[in-house]
SESE-648023 format. One record per residue (C-alpha): residue number from 0; residue in one letter; x, y, z. Coordinates in Angstrom, 2 decimals, decimal comma, always signed. Layout:
REC    n  res       c1       c2       c3
REC  NUM    A        X        Y        Z
...
***
This chain:
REC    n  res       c1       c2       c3
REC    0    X   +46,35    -9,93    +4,98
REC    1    X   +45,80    -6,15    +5,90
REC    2    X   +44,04    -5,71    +1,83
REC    3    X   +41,69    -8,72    +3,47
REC    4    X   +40,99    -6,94    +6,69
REC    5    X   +40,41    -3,38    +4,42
REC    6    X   +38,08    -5,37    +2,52
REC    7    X   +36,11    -7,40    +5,44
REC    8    X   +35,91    -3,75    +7,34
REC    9    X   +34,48    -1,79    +4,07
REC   10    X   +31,84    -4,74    +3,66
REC   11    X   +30,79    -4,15    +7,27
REC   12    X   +30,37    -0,64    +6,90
REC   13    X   +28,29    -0,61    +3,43
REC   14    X   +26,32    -3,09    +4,91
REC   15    X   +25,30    -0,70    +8,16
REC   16    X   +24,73    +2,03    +5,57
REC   17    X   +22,68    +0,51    +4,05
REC   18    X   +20,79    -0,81    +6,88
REC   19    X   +20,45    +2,80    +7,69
REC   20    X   +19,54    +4,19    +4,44
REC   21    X   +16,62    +1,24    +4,42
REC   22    X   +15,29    +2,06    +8,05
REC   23    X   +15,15    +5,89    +7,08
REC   24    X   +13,39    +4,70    +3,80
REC   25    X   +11,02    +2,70    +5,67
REC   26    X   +10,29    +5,04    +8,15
REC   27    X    +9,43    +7,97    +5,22
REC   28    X    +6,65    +5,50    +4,18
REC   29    X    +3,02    +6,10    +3,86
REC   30    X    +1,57    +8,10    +7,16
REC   31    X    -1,13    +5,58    +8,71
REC   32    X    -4,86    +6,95    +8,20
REC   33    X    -8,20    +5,63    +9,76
REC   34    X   -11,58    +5,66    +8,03
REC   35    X   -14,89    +6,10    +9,87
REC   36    X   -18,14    +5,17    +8,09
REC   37    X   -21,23    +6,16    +8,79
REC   38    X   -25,13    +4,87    +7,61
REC   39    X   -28,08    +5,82    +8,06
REC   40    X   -30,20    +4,41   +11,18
REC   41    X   -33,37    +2,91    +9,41
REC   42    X   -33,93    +3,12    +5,80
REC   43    X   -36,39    +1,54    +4,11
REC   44    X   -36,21    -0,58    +0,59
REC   45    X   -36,48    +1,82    -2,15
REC   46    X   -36,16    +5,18    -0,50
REC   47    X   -32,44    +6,66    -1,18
REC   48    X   -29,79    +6,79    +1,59
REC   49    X   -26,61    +8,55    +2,22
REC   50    X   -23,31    +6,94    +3,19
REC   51    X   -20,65    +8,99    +4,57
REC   52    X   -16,98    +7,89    +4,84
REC   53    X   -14,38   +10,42    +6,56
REC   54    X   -10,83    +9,66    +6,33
REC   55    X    -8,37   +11,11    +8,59
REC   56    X    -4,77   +10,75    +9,21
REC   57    X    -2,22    +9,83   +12,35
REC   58    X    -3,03   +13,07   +13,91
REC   59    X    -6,88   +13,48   +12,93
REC   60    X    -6,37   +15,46   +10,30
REC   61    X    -8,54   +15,18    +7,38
REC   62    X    -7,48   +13,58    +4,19
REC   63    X    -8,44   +15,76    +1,11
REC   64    X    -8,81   +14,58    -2,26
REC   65    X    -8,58   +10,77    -2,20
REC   66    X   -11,15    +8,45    -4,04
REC   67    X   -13,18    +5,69    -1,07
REC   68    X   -14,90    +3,05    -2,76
REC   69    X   -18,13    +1,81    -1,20
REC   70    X   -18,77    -1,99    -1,07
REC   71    X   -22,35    -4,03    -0,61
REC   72    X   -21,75    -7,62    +1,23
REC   73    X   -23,95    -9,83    -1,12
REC   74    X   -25,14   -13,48    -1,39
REC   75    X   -26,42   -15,04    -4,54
REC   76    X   -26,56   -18,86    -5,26
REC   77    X   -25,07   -20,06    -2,44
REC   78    X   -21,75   -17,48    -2,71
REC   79    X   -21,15   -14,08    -1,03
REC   80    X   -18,79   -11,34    -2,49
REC   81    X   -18,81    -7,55    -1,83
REC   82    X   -20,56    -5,69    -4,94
REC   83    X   -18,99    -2,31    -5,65
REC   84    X   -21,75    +0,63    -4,66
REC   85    X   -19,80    +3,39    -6,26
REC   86    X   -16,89    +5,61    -5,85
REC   87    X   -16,27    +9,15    -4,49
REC   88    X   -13,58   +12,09    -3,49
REC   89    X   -12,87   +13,36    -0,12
REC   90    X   -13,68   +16,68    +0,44
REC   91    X   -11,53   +19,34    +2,37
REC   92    X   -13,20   +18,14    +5,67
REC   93    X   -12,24   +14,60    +4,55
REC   94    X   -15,81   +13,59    +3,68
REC   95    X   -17,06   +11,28    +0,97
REC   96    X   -20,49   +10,61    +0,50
REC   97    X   -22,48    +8,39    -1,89
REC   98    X   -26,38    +8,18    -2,77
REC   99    X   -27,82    +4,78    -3,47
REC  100    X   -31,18    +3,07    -3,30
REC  101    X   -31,26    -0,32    -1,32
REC  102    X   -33,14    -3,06    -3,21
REC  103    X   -33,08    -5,40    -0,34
REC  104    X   -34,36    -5,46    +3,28
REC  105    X   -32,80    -7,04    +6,34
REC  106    X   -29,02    -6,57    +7,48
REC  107    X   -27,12    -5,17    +4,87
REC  108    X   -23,40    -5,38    +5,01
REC  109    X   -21,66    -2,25    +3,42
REC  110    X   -17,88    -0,90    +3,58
REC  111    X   -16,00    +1,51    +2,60
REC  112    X   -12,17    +1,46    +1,12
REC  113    X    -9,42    +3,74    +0,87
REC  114    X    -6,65    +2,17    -1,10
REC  115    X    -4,10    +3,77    -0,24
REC  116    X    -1,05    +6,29    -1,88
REC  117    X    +2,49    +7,02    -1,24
REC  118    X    +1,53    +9,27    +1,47
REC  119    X    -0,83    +7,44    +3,48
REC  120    X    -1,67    +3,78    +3,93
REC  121    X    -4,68    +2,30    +3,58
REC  122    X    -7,57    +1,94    +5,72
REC  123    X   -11,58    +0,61    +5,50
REC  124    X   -14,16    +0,23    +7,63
REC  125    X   -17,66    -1,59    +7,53
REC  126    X   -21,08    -0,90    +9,21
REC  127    X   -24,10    -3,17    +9,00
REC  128    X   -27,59    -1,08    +7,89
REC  129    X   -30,84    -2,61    +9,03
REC  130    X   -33,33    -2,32    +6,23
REC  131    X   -36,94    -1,98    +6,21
REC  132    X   -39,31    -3,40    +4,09
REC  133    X   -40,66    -0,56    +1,31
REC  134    X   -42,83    -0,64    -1,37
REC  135    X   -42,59    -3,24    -3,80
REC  136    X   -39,72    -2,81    -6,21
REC  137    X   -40,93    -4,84    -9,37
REC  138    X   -44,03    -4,74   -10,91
REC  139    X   -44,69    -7,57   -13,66
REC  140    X   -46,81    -6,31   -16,38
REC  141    X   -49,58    -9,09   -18,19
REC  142    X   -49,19   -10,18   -21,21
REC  143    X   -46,49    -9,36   -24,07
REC  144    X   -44,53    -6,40   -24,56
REC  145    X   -42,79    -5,36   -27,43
REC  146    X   -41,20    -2,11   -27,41
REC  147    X   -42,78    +0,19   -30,61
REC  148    X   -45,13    -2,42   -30,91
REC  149    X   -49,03    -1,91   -29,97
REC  150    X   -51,62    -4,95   -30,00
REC  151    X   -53,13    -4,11   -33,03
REC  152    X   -49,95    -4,19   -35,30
REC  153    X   -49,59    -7,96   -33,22
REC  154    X   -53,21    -8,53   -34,32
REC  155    X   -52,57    -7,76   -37,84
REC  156    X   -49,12    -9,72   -38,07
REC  157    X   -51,03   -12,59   -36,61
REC  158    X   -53,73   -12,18   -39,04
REC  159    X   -51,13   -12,00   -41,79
REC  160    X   -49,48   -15,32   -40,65
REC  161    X   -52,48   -16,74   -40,49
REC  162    X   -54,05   -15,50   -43,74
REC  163    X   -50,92   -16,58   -45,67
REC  164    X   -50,96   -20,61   -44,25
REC  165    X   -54,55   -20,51   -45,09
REC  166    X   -54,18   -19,77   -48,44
REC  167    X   -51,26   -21,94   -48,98
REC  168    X   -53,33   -25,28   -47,92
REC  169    X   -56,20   -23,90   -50,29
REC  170    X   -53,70   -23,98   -52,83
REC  171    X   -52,18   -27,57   -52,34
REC  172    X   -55,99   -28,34   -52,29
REC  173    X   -56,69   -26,85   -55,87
REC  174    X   -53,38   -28,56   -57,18
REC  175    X   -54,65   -31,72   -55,61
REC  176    X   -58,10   -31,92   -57,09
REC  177    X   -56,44   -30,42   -60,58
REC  178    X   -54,33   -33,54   -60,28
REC  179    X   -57,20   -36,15   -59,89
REC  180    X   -58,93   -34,58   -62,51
REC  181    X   -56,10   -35,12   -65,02
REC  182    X   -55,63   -38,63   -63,65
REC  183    X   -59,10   -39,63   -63,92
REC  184    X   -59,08   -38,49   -67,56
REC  185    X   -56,20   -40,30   -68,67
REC  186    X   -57,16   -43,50   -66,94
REC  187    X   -60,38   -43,18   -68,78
REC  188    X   -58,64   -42,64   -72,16
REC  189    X   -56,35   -45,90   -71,39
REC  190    X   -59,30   -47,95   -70,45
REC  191    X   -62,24   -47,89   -73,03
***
């Protein structure tokens, strides 16, 4: 009976170690951070734009040398997902910046993302830029384009084509007159 008690009394104390050992663990675990982005006021489609992330940790210090990730809300056919805009390092001042040119006007969803490490959590934040409307972003061209092509080597190709099914039909034409001639001989021959 006292072996049972020994061994009831060592379970209860492993299990409070460990208890311990997994509150210390947990409280060692990544340091919280917080991620403020910033956009420009009033871009307009086409002209380039900076957006600036700065992460920071518990006590406002800045986070150095961790990779943000910039995000684009986007809709097409009927379904939205975030489009990645690109990818940059904090600085010492905890700054990331990236350079992009917006290809759409009206209110523009972005974010940025830090991930996260084993020393600080993760953290993101989102803004919405109003864009203006810019300058026209596509131009169509007229007509056919073929790279290292120029119109007169499609004029001459063309000509080719052409020159080559013309020549054919005035062959099957000889062939077919040769061929009547022949006939009309031998029918002759036969009937006289």
């Amino acid at each position: 009976m006292k072996a049972l008690v020994k061994v009831g009394f060592l379970a209860v104390v492993l299990s409070l170690a460990s208890v311990a050992v997994t509150g210390a663990v947990l409280a060692d675990g990544p340091a919280s951070t917080s991620l403020e982005l910033v956009a420009p006021a009033a871009p307009a489609v086409g002209q380039p734009l900076t957006l600036t992330a700065k992460v920071t940790d518990q006590a406002k210090a800045p986070v150095a040398g961790v990779e943000v990730v910039f995000w684009q809300r986007a809709a097409f056919l009927n379904s939205e997902s975030d489009v990645e805009l690109g990818r940059a390092t904090t600085d010492k001042a905890g700054v990331a910046t990236l350079d992009f040119i917006p290809r759409t006007e009206g209110a523009v969803p972005v974010s940025a993302k830090f991930a996260g490490n084993a020393k600080y959590a993760r953290t993101s934040a989102g803004a919405e830029i109003d864009i203006k409307p810019g300058p026209q972003q596509f131009h169509q061209e007229k007509g056919i384009h073929i790279p290292g092509v120029g119109v007169w080597w499609l004029v001459a190709l063309m000509a080719g084509v052409w020159g080559t099914f013309l020549w054919a039909v005035r062959q099957i034409r000889v062939i077919f007159h040769e061929g009547q001639k022949v006939a009309s001989s031998e029918w002759g021959r036969h009937h006289v």
